[in-house]
VODRENVO-334941 format. One record per residue: residue in three letters; x, y, z of N, C-alpha, C in turn. Coordinates in steps of 0.2 Angstrom, whole numbers, plus 2048, in hexadecimal, padded with zeros to 3 digits. Atoms other than C-alpha are relative to their C-alpha. Layout:
BEGIN
ALAXYZXYZXYZ/...
This chain:
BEGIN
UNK8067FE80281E7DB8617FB7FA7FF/UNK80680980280F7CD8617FD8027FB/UNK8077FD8078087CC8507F97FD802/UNK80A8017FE7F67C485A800808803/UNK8017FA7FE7F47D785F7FA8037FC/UNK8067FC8067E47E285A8048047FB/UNK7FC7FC8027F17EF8558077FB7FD/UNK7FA8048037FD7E78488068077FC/UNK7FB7FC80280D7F38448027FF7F9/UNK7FE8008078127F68328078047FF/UNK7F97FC8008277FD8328018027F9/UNK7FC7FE80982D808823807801803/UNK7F98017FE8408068238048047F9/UNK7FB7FD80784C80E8158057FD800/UNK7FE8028018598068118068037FB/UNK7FB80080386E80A80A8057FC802/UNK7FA80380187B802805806801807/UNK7FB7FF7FC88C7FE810802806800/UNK7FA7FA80389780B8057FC809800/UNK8057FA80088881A80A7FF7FF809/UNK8067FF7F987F82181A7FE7FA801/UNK8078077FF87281481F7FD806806/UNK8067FE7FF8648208247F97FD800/UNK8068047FD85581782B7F9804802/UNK8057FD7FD84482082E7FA7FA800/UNK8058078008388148377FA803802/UNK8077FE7FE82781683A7FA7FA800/UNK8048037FE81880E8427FA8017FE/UNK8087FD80280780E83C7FA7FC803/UNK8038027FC7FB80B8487F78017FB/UNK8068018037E88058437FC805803/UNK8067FB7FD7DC8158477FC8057F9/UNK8047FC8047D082183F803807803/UNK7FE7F88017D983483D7FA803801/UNK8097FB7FE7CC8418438048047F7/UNK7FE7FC8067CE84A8307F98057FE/UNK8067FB8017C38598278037FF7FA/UNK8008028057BE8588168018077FB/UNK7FE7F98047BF8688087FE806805/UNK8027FA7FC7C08788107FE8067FE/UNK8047FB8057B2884809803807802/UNK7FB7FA7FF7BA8928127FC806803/UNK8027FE7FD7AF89681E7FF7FF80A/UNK7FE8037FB7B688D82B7FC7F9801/UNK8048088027A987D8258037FB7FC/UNK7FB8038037AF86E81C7F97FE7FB/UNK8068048057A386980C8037FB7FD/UNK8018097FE79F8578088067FF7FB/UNK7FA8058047AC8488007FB7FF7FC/UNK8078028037A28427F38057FA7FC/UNK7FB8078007A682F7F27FA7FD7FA/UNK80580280879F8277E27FE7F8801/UNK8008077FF7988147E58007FC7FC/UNK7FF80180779D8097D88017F8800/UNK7FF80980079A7F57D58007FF7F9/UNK7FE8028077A07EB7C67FC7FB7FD/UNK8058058027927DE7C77F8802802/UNK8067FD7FD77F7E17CE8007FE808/UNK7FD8007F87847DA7DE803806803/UNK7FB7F97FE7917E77E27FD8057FF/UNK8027F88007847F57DB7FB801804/UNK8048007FC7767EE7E8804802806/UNK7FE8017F97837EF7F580280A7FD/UNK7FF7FA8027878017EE7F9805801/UNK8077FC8007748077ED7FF7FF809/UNK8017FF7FC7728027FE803803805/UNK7FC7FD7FA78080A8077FD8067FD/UNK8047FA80077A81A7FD7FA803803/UNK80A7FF7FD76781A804802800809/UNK8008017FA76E815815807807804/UNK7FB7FC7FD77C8228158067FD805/UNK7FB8027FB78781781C8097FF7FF/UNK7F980280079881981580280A804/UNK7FD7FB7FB7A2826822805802800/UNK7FA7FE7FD7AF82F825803804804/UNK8008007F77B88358367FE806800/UNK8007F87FD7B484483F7F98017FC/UNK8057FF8047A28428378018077FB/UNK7FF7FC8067A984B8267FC7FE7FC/UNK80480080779B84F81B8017F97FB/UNK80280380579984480F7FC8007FA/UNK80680180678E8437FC8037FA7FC/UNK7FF80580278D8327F77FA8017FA/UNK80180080678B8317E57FE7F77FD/UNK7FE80580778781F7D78048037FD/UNK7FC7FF80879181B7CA7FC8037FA/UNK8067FF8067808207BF801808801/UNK8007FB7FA7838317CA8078057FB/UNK7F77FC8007968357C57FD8087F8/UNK7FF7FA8067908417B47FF807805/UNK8037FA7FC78884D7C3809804802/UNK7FA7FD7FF79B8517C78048037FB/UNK7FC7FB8037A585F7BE8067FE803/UNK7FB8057FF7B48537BB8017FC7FD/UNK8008068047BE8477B38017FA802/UNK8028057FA7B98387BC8067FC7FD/UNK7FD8087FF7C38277BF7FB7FD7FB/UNK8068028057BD81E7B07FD7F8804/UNK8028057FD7B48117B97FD7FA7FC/UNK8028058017AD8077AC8077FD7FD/UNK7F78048007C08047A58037FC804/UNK7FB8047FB7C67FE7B57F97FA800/UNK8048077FE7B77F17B78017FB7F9/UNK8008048067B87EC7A48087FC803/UNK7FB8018007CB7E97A98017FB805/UNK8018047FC7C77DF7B88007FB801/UNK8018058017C67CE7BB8027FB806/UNK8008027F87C77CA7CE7F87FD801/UNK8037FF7FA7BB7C27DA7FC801805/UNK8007FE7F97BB7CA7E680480A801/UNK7FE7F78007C87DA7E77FC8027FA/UNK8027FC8077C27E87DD7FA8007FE/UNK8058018037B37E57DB7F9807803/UNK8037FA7FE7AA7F27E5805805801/UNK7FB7FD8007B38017E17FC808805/UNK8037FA7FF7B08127E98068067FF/UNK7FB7FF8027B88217E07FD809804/UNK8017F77FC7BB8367E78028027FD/UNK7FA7FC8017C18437DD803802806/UNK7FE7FC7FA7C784A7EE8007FF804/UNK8048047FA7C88427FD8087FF804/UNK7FB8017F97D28418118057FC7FE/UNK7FB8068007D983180D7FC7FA800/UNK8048068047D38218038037FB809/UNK7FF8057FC7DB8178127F8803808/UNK8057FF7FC7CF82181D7FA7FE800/UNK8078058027BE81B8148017FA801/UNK7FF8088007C48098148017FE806/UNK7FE7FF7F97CA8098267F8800804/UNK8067FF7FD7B981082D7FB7FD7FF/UNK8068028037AE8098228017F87FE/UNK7FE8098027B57F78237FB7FC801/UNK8068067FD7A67ED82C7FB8047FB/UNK8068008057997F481F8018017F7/UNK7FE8028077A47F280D7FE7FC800/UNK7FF8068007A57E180680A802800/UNK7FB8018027B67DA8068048007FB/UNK7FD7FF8067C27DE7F97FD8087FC/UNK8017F88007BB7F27F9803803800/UNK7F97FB8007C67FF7F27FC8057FF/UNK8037F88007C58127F38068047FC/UNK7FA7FD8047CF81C7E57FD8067FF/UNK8027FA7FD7D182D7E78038047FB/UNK7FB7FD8037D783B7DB805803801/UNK7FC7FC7FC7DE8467E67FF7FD807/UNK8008007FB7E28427F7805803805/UNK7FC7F97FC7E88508057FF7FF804/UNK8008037FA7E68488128057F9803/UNK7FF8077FF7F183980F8057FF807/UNK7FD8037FB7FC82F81D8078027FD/UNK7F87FF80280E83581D8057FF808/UNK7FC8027F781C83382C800805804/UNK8017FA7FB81D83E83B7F9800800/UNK8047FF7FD80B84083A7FE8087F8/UNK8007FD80780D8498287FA8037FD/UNK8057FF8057FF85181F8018027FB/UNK7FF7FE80A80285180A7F98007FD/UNK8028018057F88537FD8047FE7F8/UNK7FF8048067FB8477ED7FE8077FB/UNK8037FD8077FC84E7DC7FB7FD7FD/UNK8028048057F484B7CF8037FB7FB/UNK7FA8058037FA83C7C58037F9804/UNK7FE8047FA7FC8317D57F97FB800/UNK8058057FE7F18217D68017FB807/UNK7FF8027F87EC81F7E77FA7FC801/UNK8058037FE7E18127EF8017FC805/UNK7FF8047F97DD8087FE7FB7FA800/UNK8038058007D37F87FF8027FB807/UNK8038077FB7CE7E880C8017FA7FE/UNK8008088007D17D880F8017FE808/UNK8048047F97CB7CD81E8077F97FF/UNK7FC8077FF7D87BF8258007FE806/UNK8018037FA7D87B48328077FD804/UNK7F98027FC7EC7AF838804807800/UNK7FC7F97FF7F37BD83F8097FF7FE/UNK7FB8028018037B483D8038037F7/UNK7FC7FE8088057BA82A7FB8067FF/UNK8007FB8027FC7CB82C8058037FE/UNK7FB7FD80180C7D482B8027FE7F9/UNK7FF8028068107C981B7FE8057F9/UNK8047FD8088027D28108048057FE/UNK7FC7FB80380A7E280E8087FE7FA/UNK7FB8038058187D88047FB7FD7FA/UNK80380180580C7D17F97FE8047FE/UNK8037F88018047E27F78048007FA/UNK7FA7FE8028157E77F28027FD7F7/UNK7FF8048058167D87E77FC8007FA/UNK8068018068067DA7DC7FF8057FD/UNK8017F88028097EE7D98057FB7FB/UNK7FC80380481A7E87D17FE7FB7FA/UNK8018038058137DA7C77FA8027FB/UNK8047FF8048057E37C38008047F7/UNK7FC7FC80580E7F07BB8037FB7F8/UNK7FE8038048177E27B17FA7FD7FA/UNK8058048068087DA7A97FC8057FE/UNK8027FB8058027EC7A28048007FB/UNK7FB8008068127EE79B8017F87FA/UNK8008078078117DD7907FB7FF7FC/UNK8098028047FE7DD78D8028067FD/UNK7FF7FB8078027EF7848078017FC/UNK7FA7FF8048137EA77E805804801/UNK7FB7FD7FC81C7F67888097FE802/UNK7FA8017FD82D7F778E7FF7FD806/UNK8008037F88317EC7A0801806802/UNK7FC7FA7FC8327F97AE7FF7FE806/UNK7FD8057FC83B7F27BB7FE803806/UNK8027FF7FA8317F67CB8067FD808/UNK7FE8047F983A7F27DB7FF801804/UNK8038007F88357EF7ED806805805/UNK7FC8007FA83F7F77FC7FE800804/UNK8028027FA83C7EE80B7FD806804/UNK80480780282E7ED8127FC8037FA/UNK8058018038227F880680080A7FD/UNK8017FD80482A8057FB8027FE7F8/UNK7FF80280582A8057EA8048057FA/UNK7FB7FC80383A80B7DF8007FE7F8/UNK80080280883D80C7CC8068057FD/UNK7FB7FC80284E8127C5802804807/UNK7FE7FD7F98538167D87FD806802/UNK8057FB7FE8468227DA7F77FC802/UNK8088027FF83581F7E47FA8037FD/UNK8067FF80682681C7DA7FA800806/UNK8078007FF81A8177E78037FC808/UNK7FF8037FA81680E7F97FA7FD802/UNK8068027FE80B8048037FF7FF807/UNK8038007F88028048137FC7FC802/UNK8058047FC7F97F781F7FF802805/UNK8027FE7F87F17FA82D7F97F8801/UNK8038087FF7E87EB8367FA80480A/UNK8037FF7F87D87EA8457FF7F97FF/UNK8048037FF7D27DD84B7FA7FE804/UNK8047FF7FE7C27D884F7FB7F97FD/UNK8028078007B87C78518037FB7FE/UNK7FB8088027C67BB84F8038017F7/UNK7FE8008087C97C483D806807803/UNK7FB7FB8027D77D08387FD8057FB/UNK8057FD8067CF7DE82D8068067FF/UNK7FA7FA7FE7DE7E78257FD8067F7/UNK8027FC8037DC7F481A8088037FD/UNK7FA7FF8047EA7F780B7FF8057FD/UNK8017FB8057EF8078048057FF7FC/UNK7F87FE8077FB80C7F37FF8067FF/UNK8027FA8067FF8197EC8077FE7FB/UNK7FE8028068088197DC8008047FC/UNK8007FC8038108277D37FF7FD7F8/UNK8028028078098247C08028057F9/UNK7FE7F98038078357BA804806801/UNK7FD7FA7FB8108417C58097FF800/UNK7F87FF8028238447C0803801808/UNK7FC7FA7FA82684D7D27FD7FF805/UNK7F87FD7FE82B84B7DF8077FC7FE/UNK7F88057FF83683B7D98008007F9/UNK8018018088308357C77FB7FC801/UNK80680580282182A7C08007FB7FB/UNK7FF80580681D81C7B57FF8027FA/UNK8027FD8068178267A6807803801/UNK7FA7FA7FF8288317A88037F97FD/UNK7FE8058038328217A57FE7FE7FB/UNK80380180582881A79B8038037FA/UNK7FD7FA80482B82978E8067FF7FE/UNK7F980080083D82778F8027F97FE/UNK7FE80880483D81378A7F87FF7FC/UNK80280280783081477C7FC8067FE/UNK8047FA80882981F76D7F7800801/UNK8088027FF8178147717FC806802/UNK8027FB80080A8217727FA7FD804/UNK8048047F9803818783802805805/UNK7FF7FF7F980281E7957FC7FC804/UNK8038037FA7FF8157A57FA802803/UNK8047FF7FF7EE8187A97FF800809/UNK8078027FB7E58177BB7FE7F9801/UNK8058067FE7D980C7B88047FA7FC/UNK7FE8068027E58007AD8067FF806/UNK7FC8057F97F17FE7BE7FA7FD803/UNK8048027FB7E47FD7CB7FD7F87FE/UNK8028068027DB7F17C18077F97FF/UNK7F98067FF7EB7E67BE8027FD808/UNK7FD8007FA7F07E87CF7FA7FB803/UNK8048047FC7E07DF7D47FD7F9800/UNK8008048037E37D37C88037FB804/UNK7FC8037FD7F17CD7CF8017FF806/UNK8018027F87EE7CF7E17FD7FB800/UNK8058047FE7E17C47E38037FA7FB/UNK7FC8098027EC7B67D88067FF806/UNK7FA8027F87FC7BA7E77FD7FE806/UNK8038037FC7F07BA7F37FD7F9800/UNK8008077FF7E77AA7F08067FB802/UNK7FB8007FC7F87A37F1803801807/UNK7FC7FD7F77FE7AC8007FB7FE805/UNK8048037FA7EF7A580A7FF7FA7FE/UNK8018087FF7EF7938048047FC7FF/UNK7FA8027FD800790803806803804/UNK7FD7FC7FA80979D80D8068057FA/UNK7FA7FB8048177AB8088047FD7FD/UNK7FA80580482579E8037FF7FF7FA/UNK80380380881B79B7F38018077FC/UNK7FD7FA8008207AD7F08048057FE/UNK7F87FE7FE8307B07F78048007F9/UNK7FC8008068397AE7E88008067FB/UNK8037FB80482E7B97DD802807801/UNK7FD7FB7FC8327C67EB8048027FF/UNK7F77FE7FD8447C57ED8028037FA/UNK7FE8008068467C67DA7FE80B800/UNK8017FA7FF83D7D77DD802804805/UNK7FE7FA7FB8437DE7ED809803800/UNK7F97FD7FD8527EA7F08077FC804/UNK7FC8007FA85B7E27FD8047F77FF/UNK7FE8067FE8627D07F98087FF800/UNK7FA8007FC8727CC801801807800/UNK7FD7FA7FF8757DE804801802808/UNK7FD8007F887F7E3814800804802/UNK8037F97FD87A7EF81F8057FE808/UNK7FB7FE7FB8837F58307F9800805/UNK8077FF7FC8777F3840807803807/UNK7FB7FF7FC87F7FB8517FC7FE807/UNK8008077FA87E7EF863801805806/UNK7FD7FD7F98807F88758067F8802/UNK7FA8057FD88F7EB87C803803807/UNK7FE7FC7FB88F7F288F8008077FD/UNK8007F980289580388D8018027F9/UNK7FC7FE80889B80387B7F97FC7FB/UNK80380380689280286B8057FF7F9/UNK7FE8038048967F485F7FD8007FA/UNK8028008048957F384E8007F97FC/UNK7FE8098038907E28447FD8027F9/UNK8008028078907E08327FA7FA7FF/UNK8058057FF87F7D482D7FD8007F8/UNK80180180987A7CF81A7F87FC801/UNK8088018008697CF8177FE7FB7FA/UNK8018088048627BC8127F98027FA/UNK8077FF80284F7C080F7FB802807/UNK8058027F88407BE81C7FE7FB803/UNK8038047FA83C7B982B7F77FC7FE/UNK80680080082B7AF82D7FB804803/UNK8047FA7FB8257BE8388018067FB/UNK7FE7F980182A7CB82B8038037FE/UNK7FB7FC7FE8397D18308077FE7F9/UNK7FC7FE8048497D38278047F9804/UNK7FD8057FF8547C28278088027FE/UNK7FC7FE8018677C48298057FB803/UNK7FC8037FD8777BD82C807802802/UNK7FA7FD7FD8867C28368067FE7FE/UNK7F880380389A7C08328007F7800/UNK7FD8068008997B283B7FB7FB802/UNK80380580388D7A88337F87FF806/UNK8078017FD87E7AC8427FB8037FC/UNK8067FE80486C7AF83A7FE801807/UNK8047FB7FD8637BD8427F98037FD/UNK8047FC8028537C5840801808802/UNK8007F97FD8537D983F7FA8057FE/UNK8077FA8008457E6842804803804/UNK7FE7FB7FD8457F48497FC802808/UNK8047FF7FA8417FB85A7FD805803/UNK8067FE7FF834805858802807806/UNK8007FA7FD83C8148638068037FB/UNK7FB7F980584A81E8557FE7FE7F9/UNK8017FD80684B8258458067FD7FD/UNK7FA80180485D8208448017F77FE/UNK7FF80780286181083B8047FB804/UNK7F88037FF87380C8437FA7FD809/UNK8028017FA86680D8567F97FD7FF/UNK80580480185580784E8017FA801/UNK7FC80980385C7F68478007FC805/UNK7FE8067F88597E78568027FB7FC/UNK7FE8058028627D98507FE7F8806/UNK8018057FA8597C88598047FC7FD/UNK7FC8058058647B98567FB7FA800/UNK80380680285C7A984E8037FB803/UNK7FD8057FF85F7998568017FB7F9/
């Protein structure tokens, strides 16, 4: 797969142990705009998204007044839209995204700073996606309900409530470490999380990564993340989404749920005190990750992901017969991939080959000179 591509591929992988199954669903996520419809009145019409425009300094709210006047933020399949100000939000019957909390909490930049919030909306990766050449960089879209979101097979869910979900921008220029950000992503949710729990005294709650971009906690998935990438004038324009169980118990468990169960403190994880955190800390991993590269990192990572030294079974055509090889997973490649090493002592890179669902037949094992 060439990571110089305009179409840059994003794999979700699952991951078990030796002494278990090893069930593997892969999936590919290709950079496009979904033709989507927005609330259904129930007349066979779709009535408007209503996206709220919201900057944390005067710059960000001139660039907010004019996309309103000019009606230029879209979304596909020309769905209606009512573009609303942050001065605007009392007009909605609703209990908004506290928006001045999350900019007080703020302290970026760049991310975050021009926010755009929906009670009700296709999917925040759609607004950010479409409407990428007339954001600024570092524009996020947070959404309360999302029923539209990306799932596998071509999935259409709607999120609970209790779920904080968002998609944001970022502009890069070596395609060589697109593929990389999704790990920092990964990285910045997790530490975000850590530095709420300290600044309110909280319990640690031990977020973990499983390869490349879910997120577990007490063996249960809390959350995930998505990249998708175009490019276009010599830049990469990719657009990150999360989501992140908070409030919602179900379908796995949430951070308040835990939470609950290690302490008495008469706190909950807010919304806007992740997000906010989360864009805290992105934009300190990032600067690192683009001016000394991912190795500066790596460590940070491994300490948080699933997978160190753990052995996993891949399966080989050998002529007629299919061989079985045993492979102990080091870390990452500089492309990405999964870093491994064979019985006998050869280092391999392993991805998958983008045609099965099954792990033992996905899994390609290249060898590393």
């Amino acid at each position: 797969m060439p990571l110089l591509s305009c179409l840059l591929r994003f794999t979700s992988l699952s991951f078990r142990s030796l002494d278990k199954l090893i069930s593997v669903r892969t999936k590919t996520h290709y950079t496009h705009c979904r033709s989507v419809t927005c609330m259904d009145s129930g007349d066979g019409t779709s009535s408007a998204c209503t996206l709220v425009l919201c900057g944390k300094s005067s710059a960000e709210k001139e660039i907010a007044l004019s996309l309103k006047k000019n009606s230029a933020v879209k979304l596909p399949d020309d769905t209606p839209v009512s573009i609303l100000l942050e001065s605007e939000i009392a007009k909605l019957d609703k209990e908004p995204f506290n928006v001045e909390l999350f900019f007080n909490c703020l302290s970026t930049r760049i991310f975050g700073r021009f926010l755009i919030w929906s009670p009700r909306l296709t999917s925040t990766h759609d607004v950010v996606s479409l409407n990428f050449c007339e954001l600024p960089i570092g524009a996020a879209c947070v959404a309360d309900v999302q029923y539209k979101g990306r799932g596998r097979s071509k999935n259409v869910w709607e999120s609970p409530l209790g779920c904080l979900m968002f998609s944001f921008t970022v502009q890069m220029e070596d395609g060589r470490v697109v593929p990389l950000l999704q790990y920092v992503v990964s990285l910045a949710v997790t530490e975000a999380i850590k530095d709420v729990c300290h600044t309110k005294g909280l319990p640690f709650l031990d977020i973990k990564i499983k390869w490349p971009n879910d997120l577990y906690l007490n063996g249960l998935k809390v959350g995930g993340i998505l990249c998708t990438s175009t490019y276009k004038s010599k830049k990469f324009n990719v657009s990150a989404g999360i989501g992140l169980n908070i409030n919602n118990e179900k379908p796995t468990t949430c951070l308040n749920a835990i939470l609950r169960e290690l302490s008495t403190a008469d706190f909950q994880f807010s919304r806007e005190d992740i997000i906010a955190a989360f864009f805290n800390k992105f934009e300190n991993l990032y600067d690192l990750f683009i001016n000394q590269g991912f190795q500066t990192l790596e460590e940070l990572y491994y300490r948080t992901w699933l997978h160190s030294e753990q052995r996993v079974i891949i399966q080989e055509k050998n002529g007629d017969q299919v061989v079985e090889n045993v492979v102990t997973i080091q870390g990452l490649t500089s492309s990405g991939y999964l870093l491994a090493v064979g019985d006998d002592n050869q280092m391999c890179e392993l991805h998958p080959d983008g045609n099965s669902f099954d792990f033992f037949k996905g899994l390609v094992r290249r060898k590393l000179e």
